[in-house]
Backbone as ProteinMPNN parsed JSONL, in Angstrom:
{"seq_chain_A": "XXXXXXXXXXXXXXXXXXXXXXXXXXXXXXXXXXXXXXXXXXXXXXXXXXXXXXXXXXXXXXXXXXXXXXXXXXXXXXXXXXXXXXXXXXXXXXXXXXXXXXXXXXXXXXXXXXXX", "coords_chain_A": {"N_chain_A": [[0.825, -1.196, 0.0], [0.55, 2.65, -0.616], [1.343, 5.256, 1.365], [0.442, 8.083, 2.25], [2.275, 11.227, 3.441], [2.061, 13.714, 6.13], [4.516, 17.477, 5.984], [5.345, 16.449, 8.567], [5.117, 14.267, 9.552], [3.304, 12.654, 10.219], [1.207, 10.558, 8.741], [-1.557, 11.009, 6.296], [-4.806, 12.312, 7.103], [-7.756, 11.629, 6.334], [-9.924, 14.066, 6.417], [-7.565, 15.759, 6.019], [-7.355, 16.235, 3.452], [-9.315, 17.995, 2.667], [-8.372, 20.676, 3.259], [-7.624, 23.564, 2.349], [-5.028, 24.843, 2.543], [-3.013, 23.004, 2.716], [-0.234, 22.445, 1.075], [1.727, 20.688, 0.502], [3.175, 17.654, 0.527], [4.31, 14.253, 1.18], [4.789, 11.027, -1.09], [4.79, 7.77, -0.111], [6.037, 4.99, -1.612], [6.13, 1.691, -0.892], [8.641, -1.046, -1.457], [7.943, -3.682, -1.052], [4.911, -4.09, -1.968], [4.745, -5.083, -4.448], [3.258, -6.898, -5.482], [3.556, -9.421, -7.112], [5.325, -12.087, -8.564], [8.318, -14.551, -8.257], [9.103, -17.046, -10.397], [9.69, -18.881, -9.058], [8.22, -18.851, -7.246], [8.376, -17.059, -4.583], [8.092, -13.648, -3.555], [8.241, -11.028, -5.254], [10.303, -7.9, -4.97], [11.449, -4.362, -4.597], [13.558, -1.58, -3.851], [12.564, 1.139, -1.792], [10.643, 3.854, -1.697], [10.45, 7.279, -1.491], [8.419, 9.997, -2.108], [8.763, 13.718, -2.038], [6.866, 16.353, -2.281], [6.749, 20.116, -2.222], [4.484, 22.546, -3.16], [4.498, 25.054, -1.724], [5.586, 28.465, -1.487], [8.116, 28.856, -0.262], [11.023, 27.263, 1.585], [10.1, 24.074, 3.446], [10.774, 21.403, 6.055], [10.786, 18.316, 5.738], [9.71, 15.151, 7.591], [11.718, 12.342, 7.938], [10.458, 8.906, 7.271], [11.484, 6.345, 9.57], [12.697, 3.741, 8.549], [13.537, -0.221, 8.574], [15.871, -0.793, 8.917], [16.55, 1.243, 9.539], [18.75, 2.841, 7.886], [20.29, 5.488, 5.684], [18.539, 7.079, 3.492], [18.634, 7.665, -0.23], [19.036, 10.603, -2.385], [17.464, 11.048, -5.301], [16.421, 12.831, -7.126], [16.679, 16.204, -7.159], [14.359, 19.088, -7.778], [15.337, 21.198, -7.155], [18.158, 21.486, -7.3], [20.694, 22.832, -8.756], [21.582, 20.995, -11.343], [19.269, 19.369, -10.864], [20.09, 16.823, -9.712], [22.205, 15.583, -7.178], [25.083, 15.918, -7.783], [27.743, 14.282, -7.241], [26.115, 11.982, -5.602], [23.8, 11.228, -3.285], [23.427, 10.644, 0.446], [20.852, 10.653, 2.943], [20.371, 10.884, 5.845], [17.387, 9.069, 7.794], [16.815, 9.831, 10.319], [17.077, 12.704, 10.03], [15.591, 15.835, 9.373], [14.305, 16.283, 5.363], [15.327, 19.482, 3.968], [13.408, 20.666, 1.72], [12.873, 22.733, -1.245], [10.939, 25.517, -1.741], [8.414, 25.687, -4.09], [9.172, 22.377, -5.22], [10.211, 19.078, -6.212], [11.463, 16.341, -4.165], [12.989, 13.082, -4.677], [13.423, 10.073, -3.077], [15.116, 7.343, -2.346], [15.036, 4.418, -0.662], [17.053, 1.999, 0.254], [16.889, -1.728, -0.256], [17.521, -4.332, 1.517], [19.345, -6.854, -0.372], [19.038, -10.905, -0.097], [20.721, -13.058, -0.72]], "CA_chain_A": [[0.0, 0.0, 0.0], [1.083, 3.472, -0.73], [0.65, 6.068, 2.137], [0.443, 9.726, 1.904], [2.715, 11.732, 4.388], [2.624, 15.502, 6.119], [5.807, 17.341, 6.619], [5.463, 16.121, 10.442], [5.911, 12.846, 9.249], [2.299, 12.062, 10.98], [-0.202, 9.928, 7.668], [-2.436, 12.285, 6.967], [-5.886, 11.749, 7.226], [-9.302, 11.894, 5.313], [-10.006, 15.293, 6.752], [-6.988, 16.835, 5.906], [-7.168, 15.988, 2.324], [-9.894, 18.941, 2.393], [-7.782, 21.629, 4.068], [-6.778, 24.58, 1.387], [-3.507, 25.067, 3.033], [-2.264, 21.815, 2.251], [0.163, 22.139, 0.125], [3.197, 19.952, 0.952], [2.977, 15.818, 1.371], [4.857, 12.621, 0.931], [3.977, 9.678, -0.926], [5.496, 6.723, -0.093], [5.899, 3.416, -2.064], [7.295, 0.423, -0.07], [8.776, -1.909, -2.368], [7.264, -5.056, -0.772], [3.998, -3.846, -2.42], [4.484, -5.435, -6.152], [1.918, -8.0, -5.662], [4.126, -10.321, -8.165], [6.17, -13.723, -7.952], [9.319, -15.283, -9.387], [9.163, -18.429, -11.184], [9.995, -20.307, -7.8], [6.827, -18.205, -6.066], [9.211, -15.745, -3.965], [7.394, -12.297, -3.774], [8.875, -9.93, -6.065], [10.691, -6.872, -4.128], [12.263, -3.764, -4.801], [13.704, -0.774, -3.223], [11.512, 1.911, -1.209], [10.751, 5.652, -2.907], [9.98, 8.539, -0.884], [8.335, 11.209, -3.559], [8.388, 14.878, -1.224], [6.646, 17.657, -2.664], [6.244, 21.098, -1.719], [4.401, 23.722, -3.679], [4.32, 26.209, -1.201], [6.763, 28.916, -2.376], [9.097, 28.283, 0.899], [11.343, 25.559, 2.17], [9.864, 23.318, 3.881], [11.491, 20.342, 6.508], [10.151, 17.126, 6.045], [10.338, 14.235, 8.594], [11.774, 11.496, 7.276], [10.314, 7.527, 7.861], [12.748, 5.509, 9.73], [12.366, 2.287, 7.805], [13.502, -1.52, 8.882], [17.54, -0.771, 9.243], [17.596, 3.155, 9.981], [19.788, 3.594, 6.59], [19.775, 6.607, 5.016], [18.065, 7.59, 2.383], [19.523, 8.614, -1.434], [18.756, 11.754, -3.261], [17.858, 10.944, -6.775], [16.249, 13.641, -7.951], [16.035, 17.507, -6.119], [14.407, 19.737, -8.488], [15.638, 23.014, -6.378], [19.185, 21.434, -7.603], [20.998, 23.125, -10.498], [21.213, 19.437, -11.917], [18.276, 18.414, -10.657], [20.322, 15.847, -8.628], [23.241, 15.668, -6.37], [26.428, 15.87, -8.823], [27.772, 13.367, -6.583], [25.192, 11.428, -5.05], [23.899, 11.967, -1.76], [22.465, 10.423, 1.204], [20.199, 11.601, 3.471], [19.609, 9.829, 7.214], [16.108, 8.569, 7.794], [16.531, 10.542, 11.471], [17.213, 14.425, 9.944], [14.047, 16.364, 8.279], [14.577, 17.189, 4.092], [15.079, 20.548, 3.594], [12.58, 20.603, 0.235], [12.589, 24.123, -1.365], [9.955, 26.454, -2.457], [7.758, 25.222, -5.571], [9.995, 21.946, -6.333], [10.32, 18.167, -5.157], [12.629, 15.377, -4.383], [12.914, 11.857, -5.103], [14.225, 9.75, -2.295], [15.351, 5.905, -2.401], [15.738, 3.513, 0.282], [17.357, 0.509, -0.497], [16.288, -3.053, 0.423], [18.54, -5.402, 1.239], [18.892, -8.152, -0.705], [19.083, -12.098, 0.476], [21.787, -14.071, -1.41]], "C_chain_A": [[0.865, 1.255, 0.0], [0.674, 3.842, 0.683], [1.095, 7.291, 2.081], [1.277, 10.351, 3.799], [2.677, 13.473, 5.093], [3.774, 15.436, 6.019], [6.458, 17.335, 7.893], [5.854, 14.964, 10.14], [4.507, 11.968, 9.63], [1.477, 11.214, 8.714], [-1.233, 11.011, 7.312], [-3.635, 11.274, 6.138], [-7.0, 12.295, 6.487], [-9.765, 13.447, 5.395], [-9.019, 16.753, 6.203], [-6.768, 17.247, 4.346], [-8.182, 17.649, 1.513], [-9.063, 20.661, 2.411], [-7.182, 22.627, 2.548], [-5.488, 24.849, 1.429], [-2.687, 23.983, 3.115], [-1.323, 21.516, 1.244], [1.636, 21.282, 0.182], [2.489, 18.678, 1.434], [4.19, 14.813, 0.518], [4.178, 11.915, 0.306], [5.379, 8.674, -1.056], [5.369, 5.5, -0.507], [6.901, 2.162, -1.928], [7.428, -0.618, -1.599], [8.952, -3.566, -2.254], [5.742, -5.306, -1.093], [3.985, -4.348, -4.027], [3.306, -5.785, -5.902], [2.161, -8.921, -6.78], [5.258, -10.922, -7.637], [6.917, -13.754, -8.892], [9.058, -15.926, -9.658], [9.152, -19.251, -10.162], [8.819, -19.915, -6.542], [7.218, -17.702, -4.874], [8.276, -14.585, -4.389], [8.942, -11.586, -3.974], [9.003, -8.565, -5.187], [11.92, -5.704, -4.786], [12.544, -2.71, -4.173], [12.288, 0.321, -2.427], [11.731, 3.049, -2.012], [9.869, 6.241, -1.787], [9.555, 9.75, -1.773], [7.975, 12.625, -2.408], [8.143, 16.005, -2.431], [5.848, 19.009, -1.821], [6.0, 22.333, -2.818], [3.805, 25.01, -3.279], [5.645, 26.911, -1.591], [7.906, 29.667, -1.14], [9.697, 27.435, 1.621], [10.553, 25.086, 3.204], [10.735, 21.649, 4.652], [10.332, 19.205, 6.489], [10.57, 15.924, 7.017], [10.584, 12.933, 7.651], [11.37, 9.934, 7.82], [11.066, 6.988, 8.189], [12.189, 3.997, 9.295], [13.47, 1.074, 8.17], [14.502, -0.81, 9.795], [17.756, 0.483, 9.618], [18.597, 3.488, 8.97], [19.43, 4.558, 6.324], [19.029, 6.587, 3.788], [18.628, 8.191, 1.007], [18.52, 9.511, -1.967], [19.059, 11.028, -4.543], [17.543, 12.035, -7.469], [15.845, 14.949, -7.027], [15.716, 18.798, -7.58], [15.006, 21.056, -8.091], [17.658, 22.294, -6.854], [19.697, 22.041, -9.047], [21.14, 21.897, -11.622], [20.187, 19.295, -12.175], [18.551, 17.377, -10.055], [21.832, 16.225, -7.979], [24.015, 15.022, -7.755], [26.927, 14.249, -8.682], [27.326, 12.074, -6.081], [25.032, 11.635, -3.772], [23.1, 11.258, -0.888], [22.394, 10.984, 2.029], [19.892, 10.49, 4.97], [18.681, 9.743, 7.537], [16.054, 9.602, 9.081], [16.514, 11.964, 11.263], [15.965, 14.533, 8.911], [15.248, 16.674, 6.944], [14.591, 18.436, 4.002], [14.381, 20.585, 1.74], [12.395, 22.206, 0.173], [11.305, 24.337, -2.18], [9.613, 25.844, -3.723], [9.047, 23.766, -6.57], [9.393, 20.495, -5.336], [11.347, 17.459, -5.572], [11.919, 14.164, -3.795], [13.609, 11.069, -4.378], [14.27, 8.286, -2.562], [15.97, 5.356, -1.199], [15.861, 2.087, -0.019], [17.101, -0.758, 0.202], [17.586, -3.793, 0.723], [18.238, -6.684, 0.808], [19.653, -9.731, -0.504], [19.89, -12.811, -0.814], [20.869, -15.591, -2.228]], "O_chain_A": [[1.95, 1.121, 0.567], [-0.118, 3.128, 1.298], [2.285, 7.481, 1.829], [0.925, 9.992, 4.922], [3.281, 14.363, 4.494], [4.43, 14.397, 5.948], [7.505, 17.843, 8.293], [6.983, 14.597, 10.465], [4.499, 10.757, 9.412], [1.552, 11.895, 7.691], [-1.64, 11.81, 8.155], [-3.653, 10.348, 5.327], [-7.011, 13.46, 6.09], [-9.961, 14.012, 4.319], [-9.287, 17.943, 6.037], [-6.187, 18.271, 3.988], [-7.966, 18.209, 0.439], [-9.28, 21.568, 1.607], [-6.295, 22.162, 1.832], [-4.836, 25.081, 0.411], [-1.582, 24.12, 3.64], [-1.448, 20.503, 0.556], [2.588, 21.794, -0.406], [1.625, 18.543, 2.3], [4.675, 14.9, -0.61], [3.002, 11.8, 0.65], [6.429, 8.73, -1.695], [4.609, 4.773, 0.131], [7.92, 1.798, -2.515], [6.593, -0.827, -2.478], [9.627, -4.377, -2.888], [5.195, -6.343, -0.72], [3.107, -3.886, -4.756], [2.335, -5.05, -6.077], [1.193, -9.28, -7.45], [5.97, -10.581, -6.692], [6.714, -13.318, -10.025], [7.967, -15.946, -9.089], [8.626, -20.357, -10.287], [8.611, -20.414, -5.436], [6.409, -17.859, -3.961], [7.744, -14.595, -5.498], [10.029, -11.547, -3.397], [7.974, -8.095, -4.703], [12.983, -6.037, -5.308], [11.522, -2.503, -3.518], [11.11, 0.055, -2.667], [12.662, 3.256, -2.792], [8.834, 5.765, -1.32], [10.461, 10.494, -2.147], [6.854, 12.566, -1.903], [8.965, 16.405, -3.256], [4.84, 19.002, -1.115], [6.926, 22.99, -3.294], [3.059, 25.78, -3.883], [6.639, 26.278, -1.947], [8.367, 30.806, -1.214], [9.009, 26.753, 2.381], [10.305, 25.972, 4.022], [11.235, 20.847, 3.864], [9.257, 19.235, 7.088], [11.773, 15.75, 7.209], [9.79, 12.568, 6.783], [11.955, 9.631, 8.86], [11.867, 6.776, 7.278], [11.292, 3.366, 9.854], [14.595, 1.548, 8.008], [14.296, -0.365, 10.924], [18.853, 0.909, 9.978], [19.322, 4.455, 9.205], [18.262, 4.845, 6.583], [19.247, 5.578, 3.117], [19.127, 9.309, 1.131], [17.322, 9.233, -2.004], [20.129, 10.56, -4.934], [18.258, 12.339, -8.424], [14.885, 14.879, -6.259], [16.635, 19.286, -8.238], [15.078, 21.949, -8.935], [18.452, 23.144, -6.45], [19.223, 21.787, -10.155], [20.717, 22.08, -12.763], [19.79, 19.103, -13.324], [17.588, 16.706, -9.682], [22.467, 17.189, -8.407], [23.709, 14.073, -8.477], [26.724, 13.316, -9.458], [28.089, 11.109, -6.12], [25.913, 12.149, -3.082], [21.944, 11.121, -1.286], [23.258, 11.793, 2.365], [19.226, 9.456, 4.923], [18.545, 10.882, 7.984], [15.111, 10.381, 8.942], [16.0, 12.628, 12.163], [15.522, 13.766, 8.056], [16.412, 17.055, 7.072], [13.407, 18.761, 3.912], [15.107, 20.514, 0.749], [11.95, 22.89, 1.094], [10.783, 23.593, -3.01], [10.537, 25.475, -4.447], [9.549, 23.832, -7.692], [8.648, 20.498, -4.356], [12.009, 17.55, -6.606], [10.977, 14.022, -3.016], [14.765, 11.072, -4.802], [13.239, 7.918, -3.125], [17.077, 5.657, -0.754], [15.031, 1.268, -0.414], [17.135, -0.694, 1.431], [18.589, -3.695, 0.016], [17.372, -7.457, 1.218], [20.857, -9.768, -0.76], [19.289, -12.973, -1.876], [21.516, -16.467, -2.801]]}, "name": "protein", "num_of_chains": 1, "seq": "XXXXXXXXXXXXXXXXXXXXXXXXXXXXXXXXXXXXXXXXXXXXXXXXXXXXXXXXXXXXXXXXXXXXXXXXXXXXXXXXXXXXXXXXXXXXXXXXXXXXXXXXXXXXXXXXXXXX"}
C-alpha cells in the first residue's frame, strides 16, 4: 500500500485531504507492495521511494520515515538542484528532516537489502 505523508511525518488523514492550506505531502511506495512472484513463487521486491513535494513557495522540513535498518536515504532527484540531482550522489539519514525548497520536489530511495 502506498501512504500519503505531512511534513510532520504524521499519515495524513481523510479530513486533511480537504484543508486549502495543504500544500506539501509525501507519498510513499514500499517496495514489498508489487503483488508479483518469481518463477519459484518468492514475492517480487524492490527498493523503497519517498516522492516529497512542496508547492508552497518556501522551504519546507520534512520528517523522514525511519524504515527496517535506519539507513539513510539517497537523493535521486532535487528539483531546487541546479542538476536536478546531487552531482555526486547523496544520502540523506532517515533521522534528519529534508530541507525541500519552495515550488519543487525530491525523489528519495531507500534501499532493500537483498538475500543471497
Amino acid at each position: 500500500d502506498i501512504l500519503w505523508f505531512n511534513p510532520d511525518g504524521r499519515e495524513i488523514d481523510d479530513d486533511e485531504w480537504t484543508h486549502d492550506y495543504a500544500r506539501c505531502l509525501g507519498l510513499y511506495l514500499p517496495g514489498d507492495g508489487l503483488g508479483d512472484w518469481d518463477e519459484r513463487g518468492h514475492a517480487l521486491e524492490d527498493d523503497d521511494f519517498l516522492l516529497l513535494v512542496n508547492s508552497y513557495h518556501e522551504e519546507i522540513l520534512f520528517m523522514l520515515p525511519i524504515l527496517r535498518d535506519g539507513s539513510p536515504f539517497e537523493v535521486l532527484v532535487d528539483t531546487a538542484l541546479p542538476q536536478g540531482r546531487p552531482v555526486n550522489g547523496d544520502e540523506h539519514p532517515a533521522e534528519e528532516p529534508y530541507p525541500v525548497q519552495g515550488r519543487s520536489l525530491v525523489l528519495l530511495r531507500h534501499r532493500r537489502r537483498r538475500l543471497s
